[in-house]
N, CA and C of each residue as an Amber inpcrd file, in Angstrom:
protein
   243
   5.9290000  15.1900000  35.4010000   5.3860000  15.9230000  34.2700000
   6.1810000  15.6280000  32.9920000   7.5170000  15.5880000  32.9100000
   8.2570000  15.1770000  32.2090000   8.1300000  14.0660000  31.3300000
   8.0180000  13.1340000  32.1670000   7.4020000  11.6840000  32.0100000
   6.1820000  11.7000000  30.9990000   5.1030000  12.0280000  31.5780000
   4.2520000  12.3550000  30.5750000   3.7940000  12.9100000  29.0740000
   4.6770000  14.2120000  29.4510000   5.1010000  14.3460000  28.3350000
   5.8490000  13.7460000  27.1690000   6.7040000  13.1820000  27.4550000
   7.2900000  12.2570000  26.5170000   7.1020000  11.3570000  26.1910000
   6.1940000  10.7760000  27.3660000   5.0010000   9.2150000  27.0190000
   3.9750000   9.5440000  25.9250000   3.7590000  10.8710000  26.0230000
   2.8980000  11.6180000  24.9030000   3.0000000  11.6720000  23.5630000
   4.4040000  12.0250000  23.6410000   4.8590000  12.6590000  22.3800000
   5.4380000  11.4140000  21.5210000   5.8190000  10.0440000  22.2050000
   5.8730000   8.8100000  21.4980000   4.6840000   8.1330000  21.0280000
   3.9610000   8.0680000  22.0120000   2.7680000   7.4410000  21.6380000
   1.9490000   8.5050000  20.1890000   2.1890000   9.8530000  20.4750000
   1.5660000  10.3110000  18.9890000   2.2560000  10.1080000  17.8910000
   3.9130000  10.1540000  17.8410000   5.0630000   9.8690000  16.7320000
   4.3860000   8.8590000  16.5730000   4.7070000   7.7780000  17.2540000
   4.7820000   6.3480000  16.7530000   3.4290000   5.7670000  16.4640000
   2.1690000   6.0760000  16.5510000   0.9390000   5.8460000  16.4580000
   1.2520000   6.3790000  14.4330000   0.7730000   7.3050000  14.3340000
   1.1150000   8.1990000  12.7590000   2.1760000   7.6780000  12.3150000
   3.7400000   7.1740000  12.7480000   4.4200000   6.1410000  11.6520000
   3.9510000   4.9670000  11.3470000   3.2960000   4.2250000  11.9060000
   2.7510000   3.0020000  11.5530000   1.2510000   3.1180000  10.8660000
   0.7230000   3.9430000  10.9600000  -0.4380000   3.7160000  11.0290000
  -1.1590000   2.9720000   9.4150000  -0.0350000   3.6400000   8.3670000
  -0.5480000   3.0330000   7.2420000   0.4360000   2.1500000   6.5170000
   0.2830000   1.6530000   5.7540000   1.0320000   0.9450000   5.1600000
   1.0570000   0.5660000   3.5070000   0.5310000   1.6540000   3.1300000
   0.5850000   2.2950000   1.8410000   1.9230000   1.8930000   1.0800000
   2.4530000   2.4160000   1.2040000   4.4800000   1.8150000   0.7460000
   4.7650000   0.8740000   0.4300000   4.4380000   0.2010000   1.9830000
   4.8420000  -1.4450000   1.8380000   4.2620000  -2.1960000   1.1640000
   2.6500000  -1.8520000   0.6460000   1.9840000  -2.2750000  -0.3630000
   2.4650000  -2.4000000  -1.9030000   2.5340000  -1.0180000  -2.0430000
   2.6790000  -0.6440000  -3.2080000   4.0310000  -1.0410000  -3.6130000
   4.9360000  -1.5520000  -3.1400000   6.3510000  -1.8400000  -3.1050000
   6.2790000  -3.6370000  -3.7120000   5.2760000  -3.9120000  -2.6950000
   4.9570000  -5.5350000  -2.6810000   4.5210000  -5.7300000  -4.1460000
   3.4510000  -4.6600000  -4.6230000   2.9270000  -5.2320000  -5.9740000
   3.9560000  -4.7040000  -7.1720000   4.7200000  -3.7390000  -7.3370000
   5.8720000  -3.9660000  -7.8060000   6.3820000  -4.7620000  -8.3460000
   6.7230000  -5.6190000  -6.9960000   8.0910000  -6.7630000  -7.0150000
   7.3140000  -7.9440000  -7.9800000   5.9940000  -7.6500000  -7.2520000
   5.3510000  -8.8370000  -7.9700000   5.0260000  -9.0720000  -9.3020000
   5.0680000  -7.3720000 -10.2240000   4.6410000  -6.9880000 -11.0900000
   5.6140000  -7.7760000 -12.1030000   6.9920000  -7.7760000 -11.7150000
   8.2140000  -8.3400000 -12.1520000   7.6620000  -9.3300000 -13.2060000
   7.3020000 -10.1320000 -11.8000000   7.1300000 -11.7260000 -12.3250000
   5.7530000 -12.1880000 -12.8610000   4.8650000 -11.0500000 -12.9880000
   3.5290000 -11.4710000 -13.2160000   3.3060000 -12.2610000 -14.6690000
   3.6750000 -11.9840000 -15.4770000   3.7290000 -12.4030000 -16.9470000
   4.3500000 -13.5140000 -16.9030000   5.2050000 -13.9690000 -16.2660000
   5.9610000 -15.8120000 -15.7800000   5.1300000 -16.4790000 -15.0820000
   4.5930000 -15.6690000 -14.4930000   3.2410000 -15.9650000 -13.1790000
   2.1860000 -16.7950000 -13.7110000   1.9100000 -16.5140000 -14.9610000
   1.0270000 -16.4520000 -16.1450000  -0.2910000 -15.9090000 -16.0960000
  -0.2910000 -14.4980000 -15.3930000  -0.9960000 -13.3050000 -16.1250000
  -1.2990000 -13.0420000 -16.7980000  -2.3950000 -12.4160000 -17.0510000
  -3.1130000 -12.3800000 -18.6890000  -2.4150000 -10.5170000 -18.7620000
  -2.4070000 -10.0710000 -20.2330000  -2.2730000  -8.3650000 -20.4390000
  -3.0210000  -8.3750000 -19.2790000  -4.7910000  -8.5360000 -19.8040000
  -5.4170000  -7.6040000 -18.9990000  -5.7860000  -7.7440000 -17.7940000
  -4.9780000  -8.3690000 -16.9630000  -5.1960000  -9.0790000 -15.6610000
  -3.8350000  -7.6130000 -15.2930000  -2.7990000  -7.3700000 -15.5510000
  -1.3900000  -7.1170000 -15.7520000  -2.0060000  -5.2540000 -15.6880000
  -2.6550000  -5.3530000 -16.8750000  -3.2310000  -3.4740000 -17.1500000
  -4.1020000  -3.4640000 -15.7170000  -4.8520000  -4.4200000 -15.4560000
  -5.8490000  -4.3550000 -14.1100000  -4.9550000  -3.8840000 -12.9640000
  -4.1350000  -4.7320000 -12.5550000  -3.4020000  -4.5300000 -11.5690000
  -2.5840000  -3.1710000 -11.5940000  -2.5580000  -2.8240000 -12.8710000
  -1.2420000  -1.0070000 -12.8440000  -2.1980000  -0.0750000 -12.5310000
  -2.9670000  -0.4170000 -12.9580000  -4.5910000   0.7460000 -13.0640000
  -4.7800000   0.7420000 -11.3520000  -5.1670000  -0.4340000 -10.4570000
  -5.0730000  -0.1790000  -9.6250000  -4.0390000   0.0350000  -8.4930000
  -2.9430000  -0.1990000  -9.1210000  -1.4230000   0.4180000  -8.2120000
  -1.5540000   1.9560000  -8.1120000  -1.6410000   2.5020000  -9.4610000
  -1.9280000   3.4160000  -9.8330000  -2.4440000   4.3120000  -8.9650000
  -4.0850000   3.8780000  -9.0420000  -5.0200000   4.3550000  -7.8490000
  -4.6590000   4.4550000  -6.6950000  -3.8430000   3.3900000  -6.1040000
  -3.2690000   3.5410000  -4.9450000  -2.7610000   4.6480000  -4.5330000
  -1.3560000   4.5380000  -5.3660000  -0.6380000   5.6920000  -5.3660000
  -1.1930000   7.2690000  -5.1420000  -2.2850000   7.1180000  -6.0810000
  -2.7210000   8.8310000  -5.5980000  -3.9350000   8.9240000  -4.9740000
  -4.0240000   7.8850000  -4.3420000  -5.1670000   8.2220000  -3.1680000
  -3.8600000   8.3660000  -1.7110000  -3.1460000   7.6610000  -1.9580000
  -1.9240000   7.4100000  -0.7690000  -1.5980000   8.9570000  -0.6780000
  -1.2230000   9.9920000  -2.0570000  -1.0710000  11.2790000  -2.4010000
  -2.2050000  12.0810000  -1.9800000  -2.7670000  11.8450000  -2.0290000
  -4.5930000  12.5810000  -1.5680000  -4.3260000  12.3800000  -0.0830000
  -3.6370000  11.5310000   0.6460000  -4.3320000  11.5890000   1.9300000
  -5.3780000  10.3960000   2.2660000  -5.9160000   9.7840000   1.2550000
  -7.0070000   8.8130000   1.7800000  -5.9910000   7.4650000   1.7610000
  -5.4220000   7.2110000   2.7270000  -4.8130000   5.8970000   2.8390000
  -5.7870000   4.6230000   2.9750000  -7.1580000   5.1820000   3.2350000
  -7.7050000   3.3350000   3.5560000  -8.1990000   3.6340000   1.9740000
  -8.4100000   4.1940000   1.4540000  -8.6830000   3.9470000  -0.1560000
  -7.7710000   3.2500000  -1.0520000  -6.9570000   3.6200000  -0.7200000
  -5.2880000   3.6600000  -1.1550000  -4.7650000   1.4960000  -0.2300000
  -5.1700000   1.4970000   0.5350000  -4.5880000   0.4890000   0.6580000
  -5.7440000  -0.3090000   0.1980000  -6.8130000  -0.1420000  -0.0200000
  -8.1110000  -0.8660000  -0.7550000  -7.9770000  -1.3940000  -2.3100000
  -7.2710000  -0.3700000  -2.5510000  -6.9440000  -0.6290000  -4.6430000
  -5.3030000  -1.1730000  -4.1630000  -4.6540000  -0.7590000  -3.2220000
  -3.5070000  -2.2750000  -3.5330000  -3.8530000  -3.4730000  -3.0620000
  -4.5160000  -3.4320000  -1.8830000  -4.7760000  -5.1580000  -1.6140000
  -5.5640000  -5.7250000  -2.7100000  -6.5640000  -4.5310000  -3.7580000
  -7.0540000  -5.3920000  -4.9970000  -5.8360000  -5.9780000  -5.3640000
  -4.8580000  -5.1510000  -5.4060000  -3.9810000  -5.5630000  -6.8090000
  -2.9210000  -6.9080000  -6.5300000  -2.8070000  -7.1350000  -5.2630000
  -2.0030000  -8.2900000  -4.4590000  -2.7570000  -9.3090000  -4.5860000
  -4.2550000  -9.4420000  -4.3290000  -5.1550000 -10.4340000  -4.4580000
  -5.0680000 -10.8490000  -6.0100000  -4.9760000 -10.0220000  -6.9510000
  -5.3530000 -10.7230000  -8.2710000  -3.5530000 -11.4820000  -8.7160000
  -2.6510000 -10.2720000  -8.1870000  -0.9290000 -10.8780000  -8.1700000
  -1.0900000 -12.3130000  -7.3920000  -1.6560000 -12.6230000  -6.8650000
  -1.4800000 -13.9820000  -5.9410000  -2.5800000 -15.0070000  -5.8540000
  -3.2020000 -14.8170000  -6.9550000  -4.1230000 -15.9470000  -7.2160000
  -3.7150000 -16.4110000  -8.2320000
């Protein structure tokens, strides 16, 4: 019974720490944000991408993480083209 239980109680921890990856996103476009203007980014390529970090951020705050990782992978796709 023991066993189970604790097979339980990992598999729910560790399922809910991974599950999003909101952070690591938003961290990524950041770093990238750095260099975007060397990158040779336009402003409004630059305002595009904060606008949707942005969004990220408070959908990540809301609770809707697949929204939230939807407006950062916008913002990585336009950082990396």
């Amino acid at each position: 019974m023991k066993k189970i239980i604790a097979t339980l109680a990992f598999v729910l921890f560790t399922t809910s720490a991974f599950s999003y990856s909101c952070p690591m996103l938003w961290g990524e476009v950041d770093e990238l944000l750095k260099t975007a203007e060397a990158n040779g980014k336009t402003a409004t390529q630059i305002q595009e991408i904060k606008t949707l970090r942005d969004k990220g951020k408070k959908a990540h705050d809301e609770g809707s993480h697949e929204m939230s990782e939807i407006f950062l992978k916008k913002a990585l796709n336009i950082l990396k083209s």
